[in-house]
C-alpha positions, 0 to 999 in steps of 0.5 A: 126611990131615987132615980140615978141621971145616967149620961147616956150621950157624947159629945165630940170635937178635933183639935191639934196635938198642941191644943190637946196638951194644953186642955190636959194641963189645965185638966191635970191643974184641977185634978181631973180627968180630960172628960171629967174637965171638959164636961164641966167646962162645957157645963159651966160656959153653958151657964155662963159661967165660963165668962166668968173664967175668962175675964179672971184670967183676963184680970191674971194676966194684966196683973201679971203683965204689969208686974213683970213690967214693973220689975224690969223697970225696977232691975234696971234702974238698981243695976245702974244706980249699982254702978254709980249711974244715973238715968236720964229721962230719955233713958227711964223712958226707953226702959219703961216702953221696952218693958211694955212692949213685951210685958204680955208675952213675959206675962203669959210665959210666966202664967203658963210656967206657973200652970206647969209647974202646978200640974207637976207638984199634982202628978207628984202627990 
């Protein structure tokens, strides 16, 4: 006869309503429950393997920064040349430390906009 592991204990934790909303959406991301996802995340980081999580979302959002980086550049350089302009180096410069300097911030935007936008094609189906 095979023995059925009941989950008999809790565990509980405070957090804000900001940090509530966003454990539902990645909850909601992988289509379970807040329990659900948090008993797993909770078992996985217990076995390491939430490091695993966090240095591929590390990976994500330097990838991501750096393409948003890359294409500010980009734009701007066309809509000059567009207009019968030419960049000088001092300008290329300007234009590669500016889109640098918030590339993590655009980045992280536009991760979570793709996280949120997930979620809802989910809620939808």
């Amino acid at each position: 006869m095979v023995k059925l592991s009941l989950r008999t204990k809790s565990i509980g934790t405070k957090v804000t309503d900001e940090e509530y909303a966003e454990l539902q959406r990645a909850a909601q991301t992988g289509g379970k429950t807040l329990g659900e996802w948090c008993r797993e995340v909770m078992l996985k980081s217990s076995n390491g393997g939430a490091a695993d999580t966090a240095v591929a979302g590390a990976r994500a959002e330097a990838l991501m920064a750096e393409v948003v980086a890359l294409r500010a550049i980009l734009l701007n350089v066309l809509f000059k040349q567009s207009n019968g302009e030419r960049l000088t180096a001092e300008e290329m410069q300007r234009l590669i430390e500016r889109a640098d300097s918030d590339k993590l911030r655009k980045a992280r935007e536009r991760l979570l906009q793709a996280q949120e936008s997930e979620g809802q094609r989910k809620e939808k189906s």
